[in-house]
N, C-alpha and C positions, 0 to 999 in steps of 0.2 A: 575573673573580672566581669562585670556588670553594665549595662549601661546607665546605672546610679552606683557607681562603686567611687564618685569624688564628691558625693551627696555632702552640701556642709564645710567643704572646704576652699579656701582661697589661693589661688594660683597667679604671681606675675610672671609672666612671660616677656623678655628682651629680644629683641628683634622680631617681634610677634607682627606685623604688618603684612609680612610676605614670605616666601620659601616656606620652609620649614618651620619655623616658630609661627608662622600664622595657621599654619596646618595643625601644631598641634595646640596651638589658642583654640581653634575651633572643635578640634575632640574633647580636649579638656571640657569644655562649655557643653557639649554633647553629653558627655557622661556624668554633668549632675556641677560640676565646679562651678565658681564664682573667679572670672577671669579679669587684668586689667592685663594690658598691652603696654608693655612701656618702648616704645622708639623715636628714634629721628622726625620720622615722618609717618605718623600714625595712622593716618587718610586711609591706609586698607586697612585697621584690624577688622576682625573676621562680627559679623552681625552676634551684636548677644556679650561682646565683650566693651571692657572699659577704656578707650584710649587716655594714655599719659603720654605728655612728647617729651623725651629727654635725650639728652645727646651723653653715651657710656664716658664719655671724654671727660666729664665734669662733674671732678664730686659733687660738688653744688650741687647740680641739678638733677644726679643721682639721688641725694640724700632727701632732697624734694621733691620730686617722682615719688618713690617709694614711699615718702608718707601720705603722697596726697593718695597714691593706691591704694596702702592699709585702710585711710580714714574711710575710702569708696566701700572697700570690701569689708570694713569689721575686723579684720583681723589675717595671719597671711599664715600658712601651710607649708605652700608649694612653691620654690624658686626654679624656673627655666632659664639659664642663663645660655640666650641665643647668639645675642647679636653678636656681629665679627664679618671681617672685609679680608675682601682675598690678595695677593698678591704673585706674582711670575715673575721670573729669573732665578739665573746663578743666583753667588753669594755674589757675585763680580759686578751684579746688574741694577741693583738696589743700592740709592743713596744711604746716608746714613737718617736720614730724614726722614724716609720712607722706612725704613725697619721701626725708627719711634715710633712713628703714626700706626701703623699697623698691630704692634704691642700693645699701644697706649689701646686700641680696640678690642684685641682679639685676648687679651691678657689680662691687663689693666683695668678692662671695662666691666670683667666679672669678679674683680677682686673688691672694685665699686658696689656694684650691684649686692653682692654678700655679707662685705661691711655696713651696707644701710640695712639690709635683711635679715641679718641673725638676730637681733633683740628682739624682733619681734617673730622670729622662728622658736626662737627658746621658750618666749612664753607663750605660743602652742602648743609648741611638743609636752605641756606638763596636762593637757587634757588629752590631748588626741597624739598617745603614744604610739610611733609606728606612721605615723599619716605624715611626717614631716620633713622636708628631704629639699636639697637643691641640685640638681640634674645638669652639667653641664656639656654645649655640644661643642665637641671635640673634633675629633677627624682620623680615618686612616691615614691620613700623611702626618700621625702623630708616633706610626709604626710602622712603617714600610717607607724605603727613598723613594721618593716621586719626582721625576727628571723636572727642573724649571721649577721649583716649588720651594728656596730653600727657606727664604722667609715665612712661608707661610706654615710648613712644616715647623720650624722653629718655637713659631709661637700654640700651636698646636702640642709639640710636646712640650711646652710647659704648661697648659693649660689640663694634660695627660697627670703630669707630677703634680701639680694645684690642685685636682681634684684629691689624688691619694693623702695626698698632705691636710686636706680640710676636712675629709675623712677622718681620720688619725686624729684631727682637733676637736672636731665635735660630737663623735659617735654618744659622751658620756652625757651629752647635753641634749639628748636626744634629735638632733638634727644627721640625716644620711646623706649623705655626699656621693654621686658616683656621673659618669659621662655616657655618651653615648657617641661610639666612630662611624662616620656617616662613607660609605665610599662617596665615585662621583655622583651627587642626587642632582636629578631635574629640575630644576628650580631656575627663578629669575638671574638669580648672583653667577650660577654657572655659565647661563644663558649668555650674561655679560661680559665673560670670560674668551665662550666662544666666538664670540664676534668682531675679537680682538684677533683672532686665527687668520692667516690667511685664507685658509679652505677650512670656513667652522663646518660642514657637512663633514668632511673625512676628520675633521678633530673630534665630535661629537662620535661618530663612529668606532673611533680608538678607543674614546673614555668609554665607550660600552663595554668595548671587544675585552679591554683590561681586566675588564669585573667576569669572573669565571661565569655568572648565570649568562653574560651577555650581551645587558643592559646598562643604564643608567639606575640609581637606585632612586626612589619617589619620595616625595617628601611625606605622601599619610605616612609611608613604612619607616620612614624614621621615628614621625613622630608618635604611633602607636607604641615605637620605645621606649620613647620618651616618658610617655603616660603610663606604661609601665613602671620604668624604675623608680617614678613619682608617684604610685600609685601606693595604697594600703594594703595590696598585694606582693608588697616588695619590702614588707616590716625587714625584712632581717637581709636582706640588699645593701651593701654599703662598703663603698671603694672600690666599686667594677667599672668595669669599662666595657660597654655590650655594641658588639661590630654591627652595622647594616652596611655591609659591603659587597653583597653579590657572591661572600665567599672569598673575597680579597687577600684580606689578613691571611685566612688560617691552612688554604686552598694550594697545593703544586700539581695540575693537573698536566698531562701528556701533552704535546701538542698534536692538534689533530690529523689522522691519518691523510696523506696524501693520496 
């Protein structure tokens, strides 16, 4: 990979204003791409990209989004399907109200998002075969039980089975489908999580301790995944699922000597 290796190509990114999709709006945009930002509240996308405001909730305004993004950029490549809200508790602790809303986002919003993006995926992938792909971010809590998470894991793995599935639908049509499992990464939405902790310092400490390196995982490191599996680098990429966990997933280490 290059730093013109998305030379030519157009990239929407959902939930591109902050965390992680605005990290990787901004490398996208570094390495040569032609980016629009589609969110809620667009006020951060990253300098050099296009804001569209749309809310993932509303075809509508999914399906006009997404064209006024095409019309901006000429043409579209690359689908980042970011956006998504978190939730905590049991199964015991979530309305039924709140399990909607949180599908109708984290589920729902990228079913949105692909529906208005594939016609004009298809007719790029008949020039620029191999360049053309929608990447969605998924989560280790789409593979691993994470205590107090069951809603949100939920909708993670079926955004896990949606990728493999849209995979399976569109490889012949030359569009690649594949996800990226973020452990816990740094970012604002985490941030807002922890704040909610009685003691977010020892919560924040835990989410580190959890991930074998340590840490929290960052959002360039995700999103340099990202720009990977979306990348012309990644022609023959299609229906993975690529961890940035600290080692999370795939890791059973000793615990340490006393």
């Amino acid at each position: 990979m290059t730093e013109s290796d998305f030379e030519g190509l157009a990239a929407l990114v959902t939930g591109g204003a902050s965390g992680i999709g605005a990290a990787t709006a901004a490398l996208l945009a570094a390495r040569g791409a032609r980016v629009a930002v589609l969110d809620r509240d667009p006020g951060g996308a990253p300098k050099g990209t296009i804001a569209v405001k749309a809310d993932v909730t509303s075809d509508e305004a999914v399906r006009a989004a997404v064209a006024e993004a095409v019309g901006e950029l000429g043409a579209l490549h690359i689908v980042i399907n970011n956006a998504g809200i978190g939730a905590i508790g049991t199964v015991e602790d979530n309305t039924d109200d709140e399990w909607h809303r949180v599908l109708d986002v984290n589920v729902l919003g990228m079913v949105r998002t692909a529906r208005a993006a594939l016609p004009h995926l298809r007719a790029a992938a008949t020039t620029r075969p191999g360049a053309v792909s929608i990447t969605n971010t998924c989560s280790i809590a789409a593979t691993a039980g994470l205590p107090q998470r069951a809603l949100y894991s939920a909708t993670k793995g079926a955004v896990l089975s949606l990728t493999l599935a849209m995979a399976a639908d569109h490889v012949h049509e030359g569009v690649r489908v594949n996800c990226v499992n973020p452990g816990t990464a740094d970012t604002p939405w985490v941030g807002r999580l922890l704040d909610q902790a009685d003691d977010p310092a020892a919560e924040r400490a835990a989410l580190g301790a959890r991930q074998p390196m340590g840490r929290l995982v960052s959002a360039e490191e995700v999103a340099a995944a990202i720009a990977y599996l979306a990348s012309p680098a990644a022609a023959s990429v299609t229906g993975t699922a690529l961890a940035v966990d600290g080692g999370m997933q795939g890791l059973r280490l000793r615990p340490p000597a006393q």
